[in-house]
N, C-alpha and C positions, 0 to 999 in steps of 0.2 A: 715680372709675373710670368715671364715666357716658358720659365723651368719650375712651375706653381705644383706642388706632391698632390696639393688636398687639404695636407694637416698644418693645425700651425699653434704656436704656443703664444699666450695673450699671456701681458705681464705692467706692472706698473713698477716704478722706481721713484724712491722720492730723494729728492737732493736741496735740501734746504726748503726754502718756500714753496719748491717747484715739483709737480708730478709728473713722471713724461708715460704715458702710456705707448706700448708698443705691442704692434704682432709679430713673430718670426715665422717663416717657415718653419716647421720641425724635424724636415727631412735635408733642406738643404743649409739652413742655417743663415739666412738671410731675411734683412728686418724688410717687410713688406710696407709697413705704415707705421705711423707713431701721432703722436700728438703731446704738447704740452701746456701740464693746466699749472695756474698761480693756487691751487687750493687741492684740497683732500679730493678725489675722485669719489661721486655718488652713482649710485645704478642709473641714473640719467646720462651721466655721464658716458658709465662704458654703454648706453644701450645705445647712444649717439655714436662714439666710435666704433660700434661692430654695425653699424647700417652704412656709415662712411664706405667698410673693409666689404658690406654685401654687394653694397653697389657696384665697386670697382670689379669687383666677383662676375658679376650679372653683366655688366657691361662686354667683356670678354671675352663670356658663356664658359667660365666656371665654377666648380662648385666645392664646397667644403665639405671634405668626407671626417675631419675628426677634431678638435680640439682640446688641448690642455693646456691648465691655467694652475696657480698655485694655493688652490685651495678657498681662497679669499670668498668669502659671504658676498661677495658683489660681482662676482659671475653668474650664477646660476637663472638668474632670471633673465636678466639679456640674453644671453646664451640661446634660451628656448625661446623668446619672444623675437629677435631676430634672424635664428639661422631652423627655430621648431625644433621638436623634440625628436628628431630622428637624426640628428648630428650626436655623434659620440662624445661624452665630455668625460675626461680623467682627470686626475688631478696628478701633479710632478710629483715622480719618486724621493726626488731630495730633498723637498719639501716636507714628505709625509713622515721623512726618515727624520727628521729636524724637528721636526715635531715631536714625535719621537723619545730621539732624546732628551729633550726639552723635559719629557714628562720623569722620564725615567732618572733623573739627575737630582729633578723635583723629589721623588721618591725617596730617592737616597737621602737628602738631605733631611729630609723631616724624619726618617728611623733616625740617625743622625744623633737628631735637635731629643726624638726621645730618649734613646739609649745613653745621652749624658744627664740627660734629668733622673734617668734612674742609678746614676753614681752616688755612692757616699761623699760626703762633705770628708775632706781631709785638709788639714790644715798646714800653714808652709813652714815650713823649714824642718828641723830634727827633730823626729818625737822626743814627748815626754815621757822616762817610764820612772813612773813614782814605785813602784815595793825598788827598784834599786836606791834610788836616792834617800827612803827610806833607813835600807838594809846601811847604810854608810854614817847614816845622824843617826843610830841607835842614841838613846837617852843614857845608857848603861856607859858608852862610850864617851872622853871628855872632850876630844879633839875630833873631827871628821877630817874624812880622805875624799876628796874631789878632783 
C-alpha cells in the first residue's frame, strides 16, 4: 500500500463453489485485499470486506478518492455506508459495453424470430405446376408425354 493512487476497482469472481472477492488498485494494477467465501456474496458480505479495506486505509492515514466496480446491485450500498457518499463510484466500461451488447444481439434476435414468422409456408422440394401437367393429360389426347 506504499504506492496506494486513491482509486481502486472492487470485483468478485466465482470459480465453482467458491467466491473470491478482490480490490485492485486501479492506477497501478495491484490486488490490495481479497477474500474468499464458500457461497454467493450478500451486501453484508461486501459491506464487511470494504470496512476490512477502510481500516487498513485509516490505519496508515489514507484515503480513497474513487471507486469502480462492475455494475453489480451489491455495491451501491456498502460503497456509501462505508467509505459515504462523497467517494466517486463508476461503473467499468467493459462491463457497460458487455452489457451492451448483450442487449443489442438480444434485439436482433427477436426482429429475427419475427421476420421468419412473417414468411410464407413453402413447401420442400419441386413445385408442383398443375395447368402444365394438365396441358399434357389433355383428355382429347390418348397417350401423355411426361
Amino acid at each position: 500500500m506504499a504506492n496506494f493512487s486513491g482509486y481502486i476497482a472492487a470485483d468478485e469472481l466465482y470459480d465453482g463453489p467458491y467466491c473470491v472477492l478482490s480490490i485492485v488498485d486501479n492506477r497501478n494494477f495491484q490486488r490490495l485485499l481479497y477474500e474468499v467465501l464458500d457461497h454467493d456474496p450478500t451486501e453484508e458480505d461486501i459491506t464487511r470486506f470494504f470496512q476490512r479495506f477502510q481500516e487498513a486505509l485509516t490505519a496508515r492515514g489514507l484515503c480513497l478518492r474513487g471507486i469502480t466496480t462492475d455494475g453489480s446491485a451489491l455495491y451501491p450500498t456498502p460503497i456509501v455506508e462505508v467509505f459515504g457518499s462523497s467517494v466517486p463510484h463508476q461503473i467499468c466500461q467493459f462491463h457497460v459495453l458487455a452489457e451492451l451488447n448483450k442487449a443489442v444481439l438480444k434485439a436482433v434476435a427477436q426482429v429475427r424470430r419475427d421476420l421468419k414468422a412473417t414468411l410464407p409456408k413453402i413447401g420442400r422440394g419441386r413445385p408442383y405446376r398443375v395447368p402444365v401437367k394438365k396441358k399434357i393429360r389433355s383428355p382429347d389426347r390418348k397417350t401423355s408425354r411426361l
